[in-house]
C-alpha positions in Angstrom: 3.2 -19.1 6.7 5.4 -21.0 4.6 2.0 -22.5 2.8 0.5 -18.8 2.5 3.7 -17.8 0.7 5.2 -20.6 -1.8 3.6 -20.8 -4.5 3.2 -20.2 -8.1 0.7 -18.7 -10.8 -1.2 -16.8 -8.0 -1.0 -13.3 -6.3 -1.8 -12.9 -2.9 -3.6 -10.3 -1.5 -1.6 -8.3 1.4 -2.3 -6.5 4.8 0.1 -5.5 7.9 -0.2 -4.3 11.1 3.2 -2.7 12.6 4.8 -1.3 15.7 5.5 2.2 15.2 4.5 5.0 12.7 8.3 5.6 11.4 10.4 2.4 10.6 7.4 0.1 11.1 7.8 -3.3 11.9 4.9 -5.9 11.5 3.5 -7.3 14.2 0.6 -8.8 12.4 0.6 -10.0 9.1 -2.3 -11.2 6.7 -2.9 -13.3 2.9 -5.1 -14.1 1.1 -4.4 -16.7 -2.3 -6.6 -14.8 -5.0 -6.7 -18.0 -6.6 -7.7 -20.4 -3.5 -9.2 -18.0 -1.3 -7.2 -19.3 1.1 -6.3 -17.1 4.4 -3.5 -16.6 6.8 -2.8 -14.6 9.1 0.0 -14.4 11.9 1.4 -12.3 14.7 5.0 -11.2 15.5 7.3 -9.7 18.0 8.8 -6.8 16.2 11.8 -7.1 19.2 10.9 -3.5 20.6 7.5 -1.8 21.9 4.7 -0.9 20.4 3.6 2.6 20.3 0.9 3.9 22.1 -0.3 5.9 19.3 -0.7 2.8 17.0 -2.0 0.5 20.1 -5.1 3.2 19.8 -5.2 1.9 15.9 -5.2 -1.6 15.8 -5.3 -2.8 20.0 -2.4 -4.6 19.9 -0.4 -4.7 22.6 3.5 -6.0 23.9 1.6 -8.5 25.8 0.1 -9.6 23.1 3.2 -10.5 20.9 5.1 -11.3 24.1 7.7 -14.3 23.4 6.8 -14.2 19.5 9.1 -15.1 16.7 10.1 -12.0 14.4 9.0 -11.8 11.2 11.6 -13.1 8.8 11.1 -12.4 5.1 14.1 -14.5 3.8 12.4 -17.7 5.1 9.6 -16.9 3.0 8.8 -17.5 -1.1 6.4 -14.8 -2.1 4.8 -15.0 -5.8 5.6 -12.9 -8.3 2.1 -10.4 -7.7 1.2 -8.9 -3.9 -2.0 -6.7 -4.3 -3.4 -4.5 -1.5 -4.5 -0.7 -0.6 -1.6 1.2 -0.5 0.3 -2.1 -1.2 3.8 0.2 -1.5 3.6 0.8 2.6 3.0 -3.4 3.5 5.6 -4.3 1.0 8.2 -1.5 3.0 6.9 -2.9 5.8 7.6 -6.7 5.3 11.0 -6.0 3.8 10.8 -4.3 0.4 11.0 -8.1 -1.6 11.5 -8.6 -5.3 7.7 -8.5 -6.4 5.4 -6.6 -8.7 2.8 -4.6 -6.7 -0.7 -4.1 -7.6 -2.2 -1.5 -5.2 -6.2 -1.9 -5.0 -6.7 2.6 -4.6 -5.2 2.9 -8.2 -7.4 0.0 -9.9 -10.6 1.6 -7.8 -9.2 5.0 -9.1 -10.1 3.6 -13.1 -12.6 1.1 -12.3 -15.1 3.4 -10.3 -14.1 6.8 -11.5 -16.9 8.0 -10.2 -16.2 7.2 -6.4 -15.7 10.6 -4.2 -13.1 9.1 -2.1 -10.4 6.0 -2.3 -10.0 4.9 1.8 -10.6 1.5 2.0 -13.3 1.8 4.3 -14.7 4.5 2.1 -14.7 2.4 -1.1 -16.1 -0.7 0.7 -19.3 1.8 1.8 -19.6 3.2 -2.0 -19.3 -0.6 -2.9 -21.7 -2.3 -0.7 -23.7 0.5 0.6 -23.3 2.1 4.4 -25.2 -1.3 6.4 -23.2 -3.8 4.8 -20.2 -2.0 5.0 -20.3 -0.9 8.5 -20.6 -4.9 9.4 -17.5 -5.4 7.3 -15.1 -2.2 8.1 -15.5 -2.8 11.8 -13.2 -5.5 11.5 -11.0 -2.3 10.1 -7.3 -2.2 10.9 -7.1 -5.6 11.8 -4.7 -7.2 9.1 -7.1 -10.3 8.0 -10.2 -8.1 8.5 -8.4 -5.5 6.3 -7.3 -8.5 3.6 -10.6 -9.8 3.1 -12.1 -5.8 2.4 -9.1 -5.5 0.0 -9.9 -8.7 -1.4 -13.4 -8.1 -1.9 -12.6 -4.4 -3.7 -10.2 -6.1 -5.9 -13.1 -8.4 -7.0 -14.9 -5.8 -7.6 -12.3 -4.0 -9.7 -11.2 -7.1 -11.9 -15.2 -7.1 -12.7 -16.1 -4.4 -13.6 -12.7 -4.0 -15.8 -13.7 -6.8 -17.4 -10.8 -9.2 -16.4 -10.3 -12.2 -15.2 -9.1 -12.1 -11.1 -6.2 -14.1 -12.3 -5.1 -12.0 -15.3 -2.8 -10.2 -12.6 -0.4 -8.9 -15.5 -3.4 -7.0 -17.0 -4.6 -5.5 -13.4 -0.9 -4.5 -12.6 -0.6 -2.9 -16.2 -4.3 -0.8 -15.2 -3.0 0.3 -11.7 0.3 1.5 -13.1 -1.3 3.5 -15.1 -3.7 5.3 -12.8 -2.9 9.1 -13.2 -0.7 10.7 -10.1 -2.8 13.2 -8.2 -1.4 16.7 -9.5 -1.8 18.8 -6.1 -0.8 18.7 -3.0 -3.7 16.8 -0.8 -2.7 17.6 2.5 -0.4 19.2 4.8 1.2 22.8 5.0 1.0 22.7 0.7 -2.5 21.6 0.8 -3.9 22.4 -3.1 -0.4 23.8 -4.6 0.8 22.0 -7.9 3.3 19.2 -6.9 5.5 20.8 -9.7 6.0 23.6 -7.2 6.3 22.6 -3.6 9.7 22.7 -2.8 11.4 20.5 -3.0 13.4 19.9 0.1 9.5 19.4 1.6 8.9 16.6 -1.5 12.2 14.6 0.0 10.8 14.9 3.4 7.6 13.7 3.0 9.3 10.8 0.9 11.4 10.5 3.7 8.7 9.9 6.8 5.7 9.7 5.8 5.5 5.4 5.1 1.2 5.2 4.7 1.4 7.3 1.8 -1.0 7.3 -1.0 0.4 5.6 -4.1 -0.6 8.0 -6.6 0.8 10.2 -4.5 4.4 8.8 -4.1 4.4 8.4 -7.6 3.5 12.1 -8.6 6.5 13.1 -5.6 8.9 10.9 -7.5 8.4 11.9 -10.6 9.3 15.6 -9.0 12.5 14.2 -7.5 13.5 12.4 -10.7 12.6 15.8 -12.8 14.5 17.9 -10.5 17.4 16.0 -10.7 16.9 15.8 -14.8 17.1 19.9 -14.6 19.7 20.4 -11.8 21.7 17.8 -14.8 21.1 20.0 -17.5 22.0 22.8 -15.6 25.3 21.5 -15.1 25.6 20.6 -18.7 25.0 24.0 -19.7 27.4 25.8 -17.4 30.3 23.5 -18.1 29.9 24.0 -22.0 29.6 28.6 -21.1 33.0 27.4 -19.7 
């Protein structure tokens, strides 16, 4: 791991596999060097059991990891770019490091506009077509199977962008500025401007729910962040009446 992870001038593409749904711990952890191509992938004892309702996900089991090392991030140098789908929840997942993310549902998000739907799996089939994609997204939910789709999608991105797979600073700058989603996309708010959902249900779903969308998080931050900007004012305003 040590060999997937020190290095320079590169970015490497990013894929986990964890333990449980809330404070997930990986248990399986996948690269790839966008520059080299190269892969690695290894599992880990996350020092408690896996859930049954992730086992049904990605079939692995405590005997699998059984007397396995836990994953350690500080013995690890990452570079200065990770890239995946829904990079945000792998880089929670492997221990939040210093390291600018480039997450492969935003780039698809301006790069193939016209796309119905961002899943990986769903991108790969609008990408290759439903044959060639059902060979590849079987290997779904398995962290190097899922590395190599992200990889591919990010290829596909960076080409028809029109940049170089290595000009990481210009595909970070593109992702970052995919537009937030604007509407609630699921749950018990399903369809109601973000602006209104209350906001003790935005700090929950910030809260526990770790798989979350990108765009998403970053339209539920902005609420927190205006929220708090107006409860300031507020304050502001009723100290000077006094």
């Amino acid at each position: 791991m040590a060999a997937a992870f020190n290095m320079v001038d590169t970015a490497l593409i990013i894929d986990t596999e964890t333990d449980q749904g809330r404070d997930p711990r990986p248990i399986q952890v996948a690269t790839i060097n966008v520059a080299t191509g190269f892969e690695w992938m290894k599992y880990f004892n996350s020092g408690r059991s896996i859930s049954p309702v992730v086992i049904r996900v990605h079939g692995i089991t405590d005997d699998d990891v059984a007397g396995l090392e836990r994953f350690e991030l500080e013995q690890f140098e990452l570079p200065e770019y990770l890239i995946g789908h829904n990079v945000r929840f792998d880089w929670r997942v492997i221990g939040s490091p210093s390291a600018k993310l480039i997450c492969t549902v935003r780039l698809a998000r301006v790069a193939f506009p016209e796309w119905s739907a961002y899943g990986q799996s769903k991108c790969i089939e609008q990408l290759l077509g439903k044959g060639e994609a059902s060979r590849m997204t079987i290997a779904a939910h398995d962290a190097l199977g899922d590395a190599r789709m992200c990889y591919l999608l990010y290829q596909a991105c960076c080409e028809r962008l029109e940049i170089a797979l290595t000009d990481f600073a210009a595909a970070h700058a593109i992702a970052n500025k995919a537009n937030p989603v604007s509407k609630m996309p699921f749950g018990k708010y399903k369809g109601m401007p973000i602006k209104d959902v209350p906001i003790s249900y935005v700090k929950w779903m910030l809260g526990n729910i770790h798989n979350m969308q990108p765009s998403l998080y970053s339209a539920l931050t902005k609420r927190i962040k205006a929220e708090a900007a107006a409860n300031a004012k507020e304050s502001v305003d009723e100290s000077v009446i006094k």
